[in-house]
C-alpha positions as CSV (number, residue, x, y, z in Angstrom):
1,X,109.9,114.7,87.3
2,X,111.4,111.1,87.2
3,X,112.8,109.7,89.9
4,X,115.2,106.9,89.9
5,X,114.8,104.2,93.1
6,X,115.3,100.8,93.7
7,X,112.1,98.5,92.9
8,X,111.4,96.2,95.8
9,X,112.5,93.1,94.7
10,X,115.7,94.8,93.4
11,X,115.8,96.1,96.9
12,X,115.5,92.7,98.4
13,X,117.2,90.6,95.9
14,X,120.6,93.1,95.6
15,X,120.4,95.2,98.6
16,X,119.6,93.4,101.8
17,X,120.0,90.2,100.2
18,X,117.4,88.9,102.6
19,X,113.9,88.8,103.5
20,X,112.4,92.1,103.1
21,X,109.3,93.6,104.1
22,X,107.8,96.9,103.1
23,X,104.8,99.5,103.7
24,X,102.5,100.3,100.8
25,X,99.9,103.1,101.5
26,X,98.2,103.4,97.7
27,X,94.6,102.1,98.4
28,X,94.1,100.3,95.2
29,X,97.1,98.9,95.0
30,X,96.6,97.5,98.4
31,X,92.6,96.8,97.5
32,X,93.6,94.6,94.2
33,X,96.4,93.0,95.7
34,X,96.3,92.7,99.5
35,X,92.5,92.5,99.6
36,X,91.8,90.3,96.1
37,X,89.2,92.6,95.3
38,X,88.6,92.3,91.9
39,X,89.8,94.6,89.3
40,X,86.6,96.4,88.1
41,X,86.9,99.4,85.7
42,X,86.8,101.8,88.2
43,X,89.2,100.3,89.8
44,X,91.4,99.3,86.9
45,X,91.5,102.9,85.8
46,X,92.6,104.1,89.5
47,X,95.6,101.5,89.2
48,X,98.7,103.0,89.8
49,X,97.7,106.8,90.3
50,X,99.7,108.4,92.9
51,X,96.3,110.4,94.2
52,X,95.1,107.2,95.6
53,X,98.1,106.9,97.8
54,X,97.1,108.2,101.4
55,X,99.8,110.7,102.4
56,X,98.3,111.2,105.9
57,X,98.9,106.9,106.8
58,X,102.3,107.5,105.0
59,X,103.1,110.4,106.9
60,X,101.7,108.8,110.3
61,X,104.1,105.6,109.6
62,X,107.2,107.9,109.5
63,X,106.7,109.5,112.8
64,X,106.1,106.2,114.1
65,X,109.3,105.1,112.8
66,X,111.0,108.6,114.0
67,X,109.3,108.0,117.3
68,X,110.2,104.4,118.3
69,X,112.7,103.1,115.6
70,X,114.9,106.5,114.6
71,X,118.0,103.7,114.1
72,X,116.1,102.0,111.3
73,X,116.8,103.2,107.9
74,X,113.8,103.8,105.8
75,X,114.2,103.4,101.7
76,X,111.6,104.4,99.2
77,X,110.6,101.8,96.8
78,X,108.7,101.0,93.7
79,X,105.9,98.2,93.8
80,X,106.1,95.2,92.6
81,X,104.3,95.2,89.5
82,X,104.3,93.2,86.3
83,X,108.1,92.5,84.4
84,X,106.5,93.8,81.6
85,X,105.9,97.3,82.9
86,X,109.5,99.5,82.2
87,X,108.0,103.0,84.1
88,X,105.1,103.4,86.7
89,X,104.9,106.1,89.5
90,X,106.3,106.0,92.8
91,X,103.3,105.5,95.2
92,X,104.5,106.6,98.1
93,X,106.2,102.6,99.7
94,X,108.7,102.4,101.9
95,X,111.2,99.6,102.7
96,X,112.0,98.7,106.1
97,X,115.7,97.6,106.6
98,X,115.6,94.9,109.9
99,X,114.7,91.6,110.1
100,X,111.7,89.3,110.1
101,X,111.0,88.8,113.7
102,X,112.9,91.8,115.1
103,X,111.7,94.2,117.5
104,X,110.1,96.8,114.3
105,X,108.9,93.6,112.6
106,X,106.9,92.8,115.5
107,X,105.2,96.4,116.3
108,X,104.5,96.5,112.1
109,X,102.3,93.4,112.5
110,X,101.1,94.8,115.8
111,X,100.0,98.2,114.3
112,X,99.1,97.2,110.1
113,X,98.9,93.8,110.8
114,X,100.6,90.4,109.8
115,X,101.8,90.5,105.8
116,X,101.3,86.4,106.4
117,X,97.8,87.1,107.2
118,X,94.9,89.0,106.4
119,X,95.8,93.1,106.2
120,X,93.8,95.5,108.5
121,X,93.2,98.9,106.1
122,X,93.9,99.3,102.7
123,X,95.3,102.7,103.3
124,X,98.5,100.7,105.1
125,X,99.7,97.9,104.4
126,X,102.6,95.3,105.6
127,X,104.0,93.7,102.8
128,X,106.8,90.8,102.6
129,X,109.0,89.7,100.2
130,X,111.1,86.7,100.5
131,X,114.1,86.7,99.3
132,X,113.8,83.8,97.1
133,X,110.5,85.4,95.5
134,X,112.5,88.8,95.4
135,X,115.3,86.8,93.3
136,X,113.5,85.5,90.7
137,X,111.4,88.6,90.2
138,X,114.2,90.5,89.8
139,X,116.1,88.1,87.4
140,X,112.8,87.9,85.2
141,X,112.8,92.0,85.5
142,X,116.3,92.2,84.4
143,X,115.4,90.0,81.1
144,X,112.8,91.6,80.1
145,X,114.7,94.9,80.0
146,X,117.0,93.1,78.3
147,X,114.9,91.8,75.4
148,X,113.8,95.5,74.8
């Protein structure tokens, strides 16, 4: 069934109007984009497919969160993925509501590692999106639906 959520940069750009950073546990996604790996057919025809998202890393971050950060509101997003794409499915990512630098910003980078710097696993990964980034992307998003 469909399921209507914010996309990240929508999530960045409208709703926290700031900074944002967010946790993606789809390991293609993460190997094509966080690790550069190149997008070979087998890899190519993974892209996208919810199965490749590792429920057992997603599920581990939530308790984390429950565990040390219950205050900190938790909002599924979509990925980041090309303007020209209108539907996708959700893979399983999560939006972190606080700040760059705060106290859950700091254990994130501790525990998937720095989104400035090279990620740790593929099956978890720390993702940031500035807000300027977040703005444009979502502008060019809302044209494109608009030239439909």
């Amino acid at each position: 069934m469909p399921k209507a959520m914010y996309v990240i940069e929508q999530y960045a750009a409208t709703v926290r109007k700031k900074d944002t950073f967010w946790m993606v546990f789809n390991r293609i996604y993460n190997n094509i984009h966080a690790f550069k790996l190149e997008a070979i057919d087998e890899i190519r025809d993974k892209y996208l497919q919810s199965n490749e998202t590792d429920e057992n890393a997603r599920e581990e971050f939530l308790t984390f969160m429950r565990d040390y950060f219950p205050e900190v509101a938790l909002v599924e997003v979509g990925d980041l993925v090309s303007t020209d794409m209108i539907v996708w499915p959700y893979l399983g990512s999560i939006a972190i509501d606080a700040d760059v630098g705060s106290d859950v910003y700091i254990a994130l980078c501790e525990k998937y590692g720095d989104p400035y710097q090279d990620p740790i696993a593929n099956h978890s990964c720390l993702w940031l999106m500035p807000l300027d980034d977040a703005l444009a992307l979502w502008k060019e998003r809302e044209q494109s639906w608009k030239n439909l």
